[in-house]
Every structure is written in C-alpha cells, then in structure tokens.
C-alpha positions as CSV (number, residue, x, y, z in Angstrom):
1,X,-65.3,-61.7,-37.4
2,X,-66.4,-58.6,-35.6
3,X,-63.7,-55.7,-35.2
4,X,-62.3,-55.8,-31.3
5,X,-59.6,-54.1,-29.7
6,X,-59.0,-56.5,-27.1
7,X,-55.7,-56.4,-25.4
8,X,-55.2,-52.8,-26.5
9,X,-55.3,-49.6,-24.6
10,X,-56.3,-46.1,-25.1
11,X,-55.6,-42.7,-23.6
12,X,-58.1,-40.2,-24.2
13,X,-57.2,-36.7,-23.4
14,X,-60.2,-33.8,-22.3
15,X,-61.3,-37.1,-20.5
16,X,-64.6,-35.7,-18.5
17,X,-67.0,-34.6,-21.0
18,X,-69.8,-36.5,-23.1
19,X,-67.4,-37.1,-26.2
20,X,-65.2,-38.2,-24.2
21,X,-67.8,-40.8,-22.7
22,X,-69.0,-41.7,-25.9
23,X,-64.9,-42.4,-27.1
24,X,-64.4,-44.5,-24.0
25,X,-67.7,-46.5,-24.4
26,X,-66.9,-47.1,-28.3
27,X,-63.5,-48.4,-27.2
28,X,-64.5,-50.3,-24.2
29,X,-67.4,-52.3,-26.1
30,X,-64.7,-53.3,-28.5
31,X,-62.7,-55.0,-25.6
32,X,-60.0,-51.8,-25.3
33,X,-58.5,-50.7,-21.8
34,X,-59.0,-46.8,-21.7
35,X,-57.7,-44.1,-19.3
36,X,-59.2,-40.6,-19.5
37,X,-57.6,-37.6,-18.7
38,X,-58.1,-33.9,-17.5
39,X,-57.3,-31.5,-15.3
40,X,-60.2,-32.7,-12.9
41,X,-58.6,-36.6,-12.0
42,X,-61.8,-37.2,-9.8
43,X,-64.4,-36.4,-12.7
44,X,-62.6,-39.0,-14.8
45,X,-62.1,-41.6,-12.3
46,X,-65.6,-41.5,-11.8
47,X,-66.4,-42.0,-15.4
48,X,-63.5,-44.6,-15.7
49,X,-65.3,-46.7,-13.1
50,X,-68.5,-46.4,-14.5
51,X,-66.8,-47.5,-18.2
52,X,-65.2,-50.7,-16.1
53,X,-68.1,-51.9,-14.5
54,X,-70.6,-51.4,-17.7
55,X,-67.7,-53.0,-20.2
56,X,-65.8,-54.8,-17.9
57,X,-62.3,-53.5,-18.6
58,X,-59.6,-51.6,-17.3
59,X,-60.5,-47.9,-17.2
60,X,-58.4,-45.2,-15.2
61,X,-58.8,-41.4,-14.9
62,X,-55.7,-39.7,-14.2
63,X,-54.8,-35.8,-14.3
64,X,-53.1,-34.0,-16.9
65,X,-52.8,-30.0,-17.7
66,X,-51.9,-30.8,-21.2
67,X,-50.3,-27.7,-22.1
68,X,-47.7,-28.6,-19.2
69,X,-45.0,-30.9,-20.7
70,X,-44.3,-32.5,-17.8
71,X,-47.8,-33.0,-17.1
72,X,-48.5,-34.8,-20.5
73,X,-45.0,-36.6,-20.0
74,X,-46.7,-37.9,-16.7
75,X,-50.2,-39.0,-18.1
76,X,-48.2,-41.2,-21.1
77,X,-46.3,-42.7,-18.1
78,X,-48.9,-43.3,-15.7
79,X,-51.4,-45.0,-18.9
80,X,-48.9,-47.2,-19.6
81,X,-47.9,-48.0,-15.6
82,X,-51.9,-48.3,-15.0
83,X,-53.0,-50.2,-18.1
84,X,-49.5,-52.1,-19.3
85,X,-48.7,-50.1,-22.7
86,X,-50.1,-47.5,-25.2
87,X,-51.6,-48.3,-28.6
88,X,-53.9,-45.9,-29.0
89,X,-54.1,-41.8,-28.1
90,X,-57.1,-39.9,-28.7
91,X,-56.1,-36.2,-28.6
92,X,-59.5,-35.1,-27.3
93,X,-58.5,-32.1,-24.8
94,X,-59.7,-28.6,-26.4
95,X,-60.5,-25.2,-25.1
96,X,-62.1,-22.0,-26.7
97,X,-62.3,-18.4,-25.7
98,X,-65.2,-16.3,-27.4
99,X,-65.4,-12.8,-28.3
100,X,-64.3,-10.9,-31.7
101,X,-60.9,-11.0,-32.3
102,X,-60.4,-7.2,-31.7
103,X,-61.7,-8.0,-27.9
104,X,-60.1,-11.1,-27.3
105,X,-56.8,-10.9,-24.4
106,X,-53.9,-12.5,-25.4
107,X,-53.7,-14.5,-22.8
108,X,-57.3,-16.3,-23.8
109,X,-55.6,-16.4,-27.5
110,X,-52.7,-18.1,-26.0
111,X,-54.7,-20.6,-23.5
112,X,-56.3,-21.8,-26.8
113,X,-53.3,-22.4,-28.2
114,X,-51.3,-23.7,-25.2
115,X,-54.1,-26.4,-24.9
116,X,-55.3,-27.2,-28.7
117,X,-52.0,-27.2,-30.7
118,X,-49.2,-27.1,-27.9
119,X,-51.1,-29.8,-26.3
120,X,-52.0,-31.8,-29.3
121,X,-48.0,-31.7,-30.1
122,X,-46.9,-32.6,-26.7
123,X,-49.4,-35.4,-26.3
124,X,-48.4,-37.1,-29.9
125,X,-44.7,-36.4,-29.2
126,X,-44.7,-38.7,-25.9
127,X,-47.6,-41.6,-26.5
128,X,-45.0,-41.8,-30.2
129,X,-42.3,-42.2,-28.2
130,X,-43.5,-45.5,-26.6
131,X,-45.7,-46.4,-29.8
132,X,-42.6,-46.2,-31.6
133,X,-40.8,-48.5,-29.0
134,X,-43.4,-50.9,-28.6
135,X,-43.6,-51.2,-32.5
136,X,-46.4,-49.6,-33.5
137,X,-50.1,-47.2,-32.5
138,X,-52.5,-45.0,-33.6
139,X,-52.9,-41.4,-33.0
140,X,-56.2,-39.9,-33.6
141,X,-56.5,-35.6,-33.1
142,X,-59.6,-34.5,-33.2
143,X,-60.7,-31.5,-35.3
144,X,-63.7,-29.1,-35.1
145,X,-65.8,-27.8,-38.7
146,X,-65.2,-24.3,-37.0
147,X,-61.6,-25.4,-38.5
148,X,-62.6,-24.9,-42.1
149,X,-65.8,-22.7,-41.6
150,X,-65.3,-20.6,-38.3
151,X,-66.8,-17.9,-36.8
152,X,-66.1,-14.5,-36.1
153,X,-66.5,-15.0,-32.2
154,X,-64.7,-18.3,-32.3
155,X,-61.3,-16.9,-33.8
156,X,-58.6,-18.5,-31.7
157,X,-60.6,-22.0,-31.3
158,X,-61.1,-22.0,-35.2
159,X,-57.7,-21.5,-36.0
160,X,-56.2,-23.8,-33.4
161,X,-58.4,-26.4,-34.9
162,X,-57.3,-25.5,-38.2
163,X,-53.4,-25.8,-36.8
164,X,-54.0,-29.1,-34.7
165,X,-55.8,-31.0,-37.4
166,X,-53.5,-30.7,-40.4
C-alpha cells in the first residue's frame, strides 16, 4: 500500500514561498489537510486555495509573526479550530540579514534570531502541547547547509540554522 496521510493535518510555517508550495503539495497529494502561515495571511490563503482545489483537501492560510508568542500561540489554535487537530508542524519560517559580521546591526542579528531559533522554539513548544494531548505528531525544523558550511556574509542566518537544527 502506498504511504498517505489521510485524516492528518499539517501546519507549515514561512507558508508563502515555493518551498512552502512544494511542502503543501507533497502533503496534500498524500491526502493531509495543511494550513500555511506567514506574516502575509492573504498570500497564503491564496496558495491554500489553490492546494484545495488541485488536491482536494482542506487547506487554510492564516497569519502568524512567529517571533510573537502570542502570535504563534494563535496560529496552533486557529490550525487546529480550521482543520480539527495538529499531527504534523513543519517549522519552515526563516529570515537572513547579509553583510559581514563587523557591518551587521544588532537588530538584523537579533531579527534572525527572533524568527529562526525563538520562532522554531515557540512554534514546537505549542503544536507539542496539543501533539502531546492528542497522543502523539511529528515536528519537522528545517535546516539550511549554510548551517554546517556558511558564509562570511551569511553569519547570523548560518548560525541560527546551526542553533534551530540541532
């Protein structure tokens, strides 16, 4: 028998871009309700849609500012609300800030951060919650190669992904 996932649902956070697309497709072809999140609820509404109507399953795009703990505590809430439970969170969200370390603000340093290992942290913390309450999930952070084999322009974003992926 093929591998499906019907019955179970996803969140996928830094739900706008092409990965993202390509996760929700992957999971929707397997039968697997997704909701996609961002800070841009509209761009991932529209991509939910086009995931329902191509898979036909449930598929929502909801906001989150997942460096904002309320935020994140919201989007676990409203995936479950939307889509009836939480099996599986893909912690896709990520943001980078170029320049060499000498040049870089703190603030950029710390907006990496915020969003690739605060936000990775919040996001497990609360879809665990309910996995751990409904008996079980997976959790699936994704990492960068610039994690093991960075650049010198890519300083914070390497060793967020270094920090978010261990």
């Amino acid at each position: 028998a093929q591998f499906r996932l019907d019955g179970k649902r996803a969140l996928i956070t830094g739900g706008r871009g092409a990965l993202a697309e390509a996760m929700a497709a992957t999971l929707a072809d397997l039968g697997c309700a997704v909701a996609l999140a961002s800070r841009t609820e509209a761009d991932c509404a529209d991509l939910a849609a086009g995931i329902a109507e191509r898979f036909g399953v449930p598929a929502v795009g909801l906001s989150c500012n997942i460096a904002d703990e309320a935020s994140v505590e919201a989007v676990v809430a409203g995936t479950i609300d939307r889509l009836g439970g939480l099996d599986i969170l893909i912690n896709n969200a990520g943001a980078s800030w170029w320049g060499l370390p000498q040049d870089i603000p703190l603030k950029g340093w710390q907006k990496v951060m915020d969003v690739n290992v605060t936000g990775t942290f919040l996001a497990c913390r609360h879809a665990a919650r309910h996995m751990i309450a409904a008996g079980g999930g997976a959790i699936v952070n994704t990492a960068s190669v610039a994690a093991e084999d960075g650049q010198i322009g890519q300083a914070a974003y390497s060793a967020s992904r270094a920090v978010s992926s261990a």
